[in-house]
C-alpha positions, 0 to 999 in steps of 0.5 A, a space after each residue: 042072728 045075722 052075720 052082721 050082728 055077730 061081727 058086731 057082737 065079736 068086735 064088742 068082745 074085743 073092745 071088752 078084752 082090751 079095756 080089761 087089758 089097759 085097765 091092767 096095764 095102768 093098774 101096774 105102771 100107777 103102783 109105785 106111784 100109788 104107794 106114795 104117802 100124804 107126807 110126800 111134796 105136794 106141788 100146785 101149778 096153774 097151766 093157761 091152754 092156748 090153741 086155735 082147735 079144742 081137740 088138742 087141748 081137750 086131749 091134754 087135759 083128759 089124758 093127765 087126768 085119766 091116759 086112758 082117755 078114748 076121744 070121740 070119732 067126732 073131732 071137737 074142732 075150732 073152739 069159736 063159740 067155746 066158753 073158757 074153762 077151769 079144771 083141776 086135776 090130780 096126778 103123781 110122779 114121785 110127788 103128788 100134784 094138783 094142776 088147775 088148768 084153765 083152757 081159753 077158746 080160739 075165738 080169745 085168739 084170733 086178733 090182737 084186741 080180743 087177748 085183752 079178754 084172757 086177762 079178764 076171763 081168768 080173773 073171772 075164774 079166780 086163777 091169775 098165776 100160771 106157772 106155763 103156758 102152753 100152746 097146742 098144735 097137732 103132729 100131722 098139721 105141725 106149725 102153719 101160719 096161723 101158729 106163728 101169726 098167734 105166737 107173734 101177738 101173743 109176745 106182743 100182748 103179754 111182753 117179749 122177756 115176760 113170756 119167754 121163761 113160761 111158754 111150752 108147746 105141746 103137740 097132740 095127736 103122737 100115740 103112733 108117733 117114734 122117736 125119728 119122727 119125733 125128732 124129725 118134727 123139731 128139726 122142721 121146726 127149727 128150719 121155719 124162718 119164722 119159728 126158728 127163734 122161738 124154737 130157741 126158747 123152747 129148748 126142751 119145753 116141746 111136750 108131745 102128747 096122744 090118746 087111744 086112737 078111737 079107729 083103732 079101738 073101734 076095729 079091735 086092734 089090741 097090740 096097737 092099742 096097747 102099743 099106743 097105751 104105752 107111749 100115751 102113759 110115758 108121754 104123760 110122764 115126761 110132761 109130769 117129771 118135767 113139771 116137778 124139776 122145774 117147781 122153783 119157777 116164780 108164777 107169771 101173773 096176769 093183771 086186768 086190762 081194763 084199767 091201764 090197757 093200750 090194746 083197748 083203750 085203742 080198739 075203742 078209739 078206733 070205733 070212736 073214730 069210724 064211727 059217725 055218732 049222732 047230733 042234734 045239729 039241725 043242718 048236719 042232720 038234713 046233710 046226712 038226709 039228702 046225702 041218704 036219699 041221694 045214695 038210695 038213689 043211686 043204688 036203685 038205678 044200678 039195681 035196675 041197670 043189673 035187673 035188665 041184664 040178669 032178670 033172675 038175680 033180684 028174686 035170688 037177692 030178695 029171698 036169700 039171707 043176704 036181703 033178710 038180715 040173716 047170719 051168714 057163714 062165708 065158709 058155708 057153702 049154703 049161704 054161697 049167693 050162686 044165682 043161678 036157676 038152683 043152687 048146687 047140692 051140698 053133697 056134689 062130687 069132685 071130680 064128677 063120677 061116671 055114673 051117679 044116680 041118687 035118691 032125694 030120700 035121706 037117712 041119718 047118722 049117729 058119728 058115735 055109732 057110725 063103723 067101716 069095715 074092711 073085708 082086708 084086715 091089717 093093711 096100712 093103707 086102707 086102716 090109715 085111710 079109715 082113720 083119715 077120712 072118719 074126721 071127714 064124714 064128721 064135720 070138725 066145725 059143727 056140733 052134731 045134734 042127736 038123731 030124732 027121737 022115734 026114728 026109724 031103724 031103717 032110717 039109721 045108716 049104720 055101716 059102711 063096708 068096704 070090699 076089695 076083691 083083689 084081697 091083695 094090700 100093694 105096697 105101692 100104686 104102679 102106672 096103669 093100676 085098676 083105681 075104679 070102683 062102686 059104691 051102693 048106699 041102702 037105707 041102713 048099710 053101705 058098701 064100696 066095692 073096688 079092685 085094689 085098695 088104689 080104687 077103694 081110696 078113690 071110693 072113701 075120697 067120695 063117700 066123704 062127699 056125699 052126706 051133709 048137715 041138715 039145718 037141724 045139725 044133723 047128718 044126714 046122707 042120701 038113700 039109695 045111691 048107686 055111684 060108678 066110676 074109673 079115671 079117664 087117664 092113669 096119669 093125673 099129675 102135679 109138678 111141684 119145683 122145690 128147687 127155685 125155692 124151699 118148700 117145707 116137708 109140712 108144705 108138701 105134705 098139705 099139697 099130698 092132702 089136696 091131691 088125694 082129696 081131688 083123686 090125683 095121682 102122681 107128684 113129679 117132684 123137681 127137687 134140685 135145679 139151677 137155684 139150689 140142691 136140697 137133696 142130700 146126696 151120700 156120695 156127694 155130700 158137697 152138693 148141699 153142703 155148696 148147693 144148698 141155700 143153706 144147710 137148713 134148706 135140705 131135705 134129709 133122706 128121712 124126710 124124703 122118706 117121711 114124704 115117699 111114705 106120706 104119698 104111698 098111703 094117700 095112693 100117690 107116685 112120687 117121681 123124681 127129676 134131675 133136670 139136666 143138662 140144663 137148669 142145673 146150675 146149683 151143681 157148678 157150686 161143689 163141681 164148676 168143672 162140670 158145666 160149660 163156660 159160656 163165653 156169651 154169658 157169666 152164669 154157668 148152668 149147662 153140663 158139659 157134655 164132653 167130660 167123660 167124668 160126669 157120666 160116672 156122676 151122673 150114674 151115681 147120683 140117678 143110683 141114689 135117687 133111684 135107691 131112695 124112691 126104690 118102689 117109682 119106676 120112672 125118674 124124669 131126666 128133664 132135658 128143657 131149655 138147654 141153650 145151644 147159643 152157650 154149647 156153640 160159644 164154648 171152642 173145646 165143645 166145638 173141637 169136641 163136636 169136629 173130632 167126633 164129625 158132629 156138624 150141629 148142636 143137636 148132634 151133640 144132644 144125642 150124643 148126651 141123650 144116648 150116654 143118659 138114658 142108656 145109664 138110666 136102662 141099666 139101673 133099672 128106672 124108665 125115663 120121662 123127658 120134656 119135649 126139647 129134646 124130641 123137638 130137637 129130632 133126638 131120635 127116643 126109643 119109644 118106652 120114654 115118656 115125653 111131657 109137652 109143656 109148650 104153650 104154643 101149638 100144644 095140640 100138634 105136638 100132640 098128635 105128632 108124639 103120639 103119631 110117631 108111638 110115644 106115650 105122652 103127658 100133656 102139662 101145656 094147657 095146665 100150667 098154673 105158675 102165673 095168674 090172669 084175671 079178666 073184668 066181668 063184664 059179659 052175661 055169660 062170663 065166670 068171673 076169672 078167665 082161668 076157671 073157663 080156660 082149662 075148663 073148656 080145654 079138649 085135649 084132643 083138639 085138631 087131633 089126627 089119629 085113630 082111637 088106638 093111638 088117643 090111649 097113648 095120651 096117659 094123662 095130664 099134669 097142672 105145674 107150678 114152677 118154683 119162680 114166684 111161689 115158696 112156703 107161704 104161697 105155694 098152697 093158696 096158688 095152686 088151690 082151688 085152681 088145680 080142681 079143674 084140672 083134676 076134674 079135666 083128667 078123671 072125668 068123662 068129657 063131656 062133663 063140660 058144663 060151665 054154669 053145673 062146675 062153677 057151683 060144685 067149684 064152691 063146693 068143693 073149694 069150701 071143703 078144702 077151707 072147711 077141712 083146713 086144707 089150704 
């Protein structure tokens, strides 16, 4: 027997034992309820299941009926194309109960006209009073837009006051969840704008819920298992007992539509009136003709002006399904018309890897039987990763069909390995970490091989990439393939400003995802400045408490640790900024004191360098953050745009700088800087500054890290940092906080100025040093200053945009090709969409 068949025989072992062990578990938790006699209350509730995912519903309805339901490794996905169903279950508490559940699909709910279609489905399925009704969202997505959107035309449809007393939300996917984070979730909630009043009537009608996580089952975990057996069962029972205290509410019932229906009656108007139906008029008949023939026309003259300049085009029009008729999925990035000379593979990598060589033979994959292994057991980082990107390898959208029947063993790719020769599980990524590795895929087997578990990620992040769904629906990756690949720079960065403007902790967490999805390794998070104060500080509590926009608009040390913990898993740096002594105005609120009058201006956002007090404050706060991101080296100390027209208007700074012999602004600065970065050495953090204050001759000690950010001359700020032996991240020609657009009016153009932009960036353009002194660029960074973007923007304006930079950071470079990167864009674009990213 081969190695591999007896790990495989150990692991079946294991699952055996620990379903024996459930089993019993369940058997002792269900006694008492199980002594129960038929003269007991017997309670009939009818629950409508609403949500945009099946999963979630499915895993509320299993678990009543059975909490030692194990989902597939396959999500179920968005329930479009889903018929609604009707179930009836049987439970107990201290009472017995039967629960007809009917569970309507997401395609019922995604615009206003179709809610008509619930009514009519349940009088079809014969059930037209609900005692609740529940709507589904899971713990890590928490309430996007799409919730709330759903929520609003659900109030709308069935009526404000007739909803209120029936609507529960119930949030899926909590097997592993505590009670903080719990508790940390409805707190989020209660800060939405948006969601803030119907959190109100929820009051204690929000219902968490899991099932046995298949990952961990798969791998043998027995106490987790356990573990998450035991808060499923009591989660169960919770939504039970609260189902039998609240058994005297009177039904909500569902009437048809049909008959007396505004939201039909005018949809139907609507396609009357935009609509040109036939006549019989004889005149009206020849206009509608010559008006045809006359749009043809025209249509054939424009097709022969585009044909002249882009002969290729009209072959691709002519065979594609666009021409023919054919369904077309927009999300699909196969029906993407790309006309070019071929079209992009659908398992194209970003960011495009070192080496790559790949067969055109394809294997198949059976979800259900498909394993990863891990030679490092036990490692929060990769276990978290495993279970993470198992619903990646298998598209949530698509219903997988079966393999080929007489397939060849051989043909089945079975195990994906994942070796990590370090053996060492880091608590946290470190700068200059080894974030390579390799990956080799056989007929049958797989292996990614990788330093540390930061290279091993990067390793998953691809494989994710590369198989894909055939047009029978089967998956099916390529064999062999041999991929080599490490990150051009160490430092591949974003800049997020929740300063300007509150970003929810749910909000950044997707921007978490985007980044380890595109192999991003740092957030530099300016998480206070002129606007606000979010950050609660212990010893300073009146800084949120004036600063803040409200005290509903903080950030809690638990959230910032849910964040830092949040990164660390997805092997991304979090590093702090307190920005000063400009662009601090929020502190002037709890401590006017503290920044200079300007006697040329009315707002105060400069603190005044002559106090010795705020160097005590200073000290405290930088103790604080440096505390709380305890595992981050380096805290930015900003120093931008501090304004020396306001110092110079200020008589007790000028008296200040005449005592002290100081005959100009950047005299005072040092002065400033020194005290700064000296508290900074002794609390054991590094410093990362922006470049005014070098660009003022402050002289730095050259362990700090200057980010260039200025548009103009980038190239020989550069050289010039670099020259004089400082390490530098370049975030000038990355700047994505505005948006341009030009026409596509040239045969070489890529539709949007952007894209071609940064793309066809070299970082060392009029560079003037040796090699040597090029490593001392340590990466990059693509910024979104907080002005113009907030909760319900700041994803869709950074993503897909901050793809190229991604790519410009981790790939060689003369990957640089515009016509190959603007098929991987789509790409790659369509699976964030598909991955509901973004």
């Amino acid at each position: 027997m081969s190695n591999r068949s007896i790990s495989s025989y150990n692991i079946q072992s294991e699952r055996g034992n620990i379903e024996d062990k459930v089993d019993d578990e369940y058997d002792k938790l269900e006694q008492n309820y199980r002594q129960l006699t038929p003269t007991n209350q017997h309670i009939k509730r009818n629950i409508i299941l609403l949500g945009s995912t099946k999963s979630g519903k499915t895993t509320l309805v299993e678990v009543l009926a059975d909490p030692r339901y194990r989902p597939p490794y396959q999500r179920l996905g968005l329930s479009q194309n889903q018929l609604a169903t009707k179930k009836k279950i049987k439970c107990s508490t201290s009472t017995h109960f039967t629960l007809t559940i009917v569970e309507i699909p997401g395609n019922m709910l995604d615009k206003e006209q179709d809610l008509a279609k619930i009514n009519e489905t349940c009088i079809e399925l014969g059930v037209t009073q609900f005692h609740y009704i529940c709507v589904c969202t899971s713990f890590e997505n928490g309430i996007s837009d799409k919730d709330i959107k759903l929520f609003e035309r659900l109030i709308k449809h069935f009526g404000e006051a007739s909803i209120k007393p029936y609507l529960s939300l119930i949030v899926t996917r909590c097997e592993s969840k505590d009670e903080e984070s719990r508790a940390n979730m409805k707190k989020e909630l209660n800060r939405d704008f948006h969601f803030s009043r119907l959190m109100q009537w929820f009051n204690r009608r929000v219902h968490f819920i899991g099932a046995l996580d298949p990952i961990d089952w798969d791998q043998g975990y027995e106490e987790v298992i356990l573990d998450q057996f035991q808060t499923i069962y009591n989660d169960r029972q919770h939504f039970l007992q609260f189902i039998e205290h609240d058994c005297n509410i009177e039904p909500f019932t569902i009437e048809s539509q049909m008959k007396n229906s505004s939201v039909i009656s005018s949809s139907e108007n609507t396609f009357r009136n935009s609509h040109v139906l036939p006549t019989n008029d004889s005149k009206t008949n020849a206009r509608n003709w010559i008006t045809s023939v006359t749009i043809l026309i025209l249509l054939i003259t424009c097709i022969a002006a585009v044909a002249k300049r882009h002969p290729n085009i009209l072959s691709n029009i002519f065979s594609s399904n666009w021409f023919t008729g054919e369904s077309i999925d927009s999300a699909n990035p196969e029906n993407l018309p790309i006309y070019e000379d071929e079209l992009p593979a659908l398992n194209s990598v970003w960011p495009q890897p070192r080496y790559l060589n790949v067969s055109m033979d394809l294997v198949y994959i059976d979800p259900d039987k498909f394993v990863i292994d891990s030679n490092l057991k036990r490692c929060d980082v990769i276990d978290n990763a495993i279970k993470n990107y198992r619903n990646i390898f298998h598209p949530s959208k698509l219903n997988i069909h079966s393999l080929p029947e007489n397939i060849d063993e051989k043909k089945i790719f079975s195990v994906l390995s994942i070796e990590i020769k370090s053996e060492k599980c880091e608590r946290y990524p470190t700068f200059h970490v080894d974030e390579s590795y390799n990956i080799t895929i056989e007929e049958a087997y797989g292996k990614i091989q990788a330093n540390t578990i930061w290279g091993a990620l990067h390793g998953l992040t691809t494989f994710s990439q590369l198989h894909f769904v055939t047009d029978g629906n089967q998956l099916v990756i390529n064999a062999p393939i041999t991929i080599e690949d490490e990150p051009r720079f160490p430092y591949r960065g974003i800049l997020l400003d929740t300063s300007r403007n509150f970003l929810r902790t749910s909000v950044i967490k997707k921007h978490l995802d985007m980044m380890a999805y595109n192999k991003f390794n740092v957030l530099h998070w300016r998480i206070v400045g002129d606007q606000s104060w979010p950050f609660i500080s212990k010893q300073y509590p009146t800084l949120t408490e004036k600063g803040a926009f409200s005290l509903d608009h903080v950030y809690t040390p638990g959230d910032v640790q849910d964040i830092i913990e949040y990164a660390r898993l997805r092997g991304i740096r979090i590093i702090p900024e307190l920005n000063a002594p400009g662009h601090i105005g929020a502190l002037g609120r709890a401590f006017p004191d503290f920044l200079i009058n300007c006697y040329n201006e009315s707002t105060r956002q400069i603190i005044d360098p002559t106090k010795t007090e705020i160097y005590s404050f200073i000290e405290i706060i930088l103790k604080e953050i440096k505390q709380t991101f305890e595992n981050e080296f380096y805290i930015h100390l900003g120093m931008d745009e501090v304004y020396s027209a306001c110092c110079t208007s200020n008589l007790n700074l000028e008296k200040f700088m005449n005592k002290n012999k100081m005959s100009k602004y950047t005299d005072l600065m040092r002065y400033y800087t020194s005290k700064i970065l000296d508290i900074a050495q002794n609390i054991g953090a590094k410093s990362m500054v922006w470049q005014d204050v070098w660009n003022d001759d402050v002289k730095l000690p050259l362990e700090v890290v200057i980010e260039i950010w200025k548009d103009d001359s980038w190239s020989t700020y550069l050289s010039k940092a670099i020259n004089e032996g400082y390490n530098v991240v370049l975030a000038a020609p990355f700047n994505l906080s505005m948006m341009s657009y030009r026409k596509y009016d040239k045969s070489d153009s890529v539709m949007n100025a952007e894209f071609s932009k940064w793309y066809n960036i070299d970082l060392f353009a009029n560079f003037i040093g040796d090699e040597t002194a090029r490593k001392r660029l340590i990466g990059g960074e693509a910024t979104l200053c907080g002005e113009f973007v907030d909760d319900f923007n700041s994803l869709s304006r950074f993503w897909p945009r901050a793809l190229v930079v991604a790519e410009k950071l981790w790939s060689l470079p003369d990957v640089n090709n515009m016509y190959d990167v603007t098929g991987r864009f789509h790409i790659q674009r369509s699976r964030l969409h598909n991955l509901s990213m973004y």
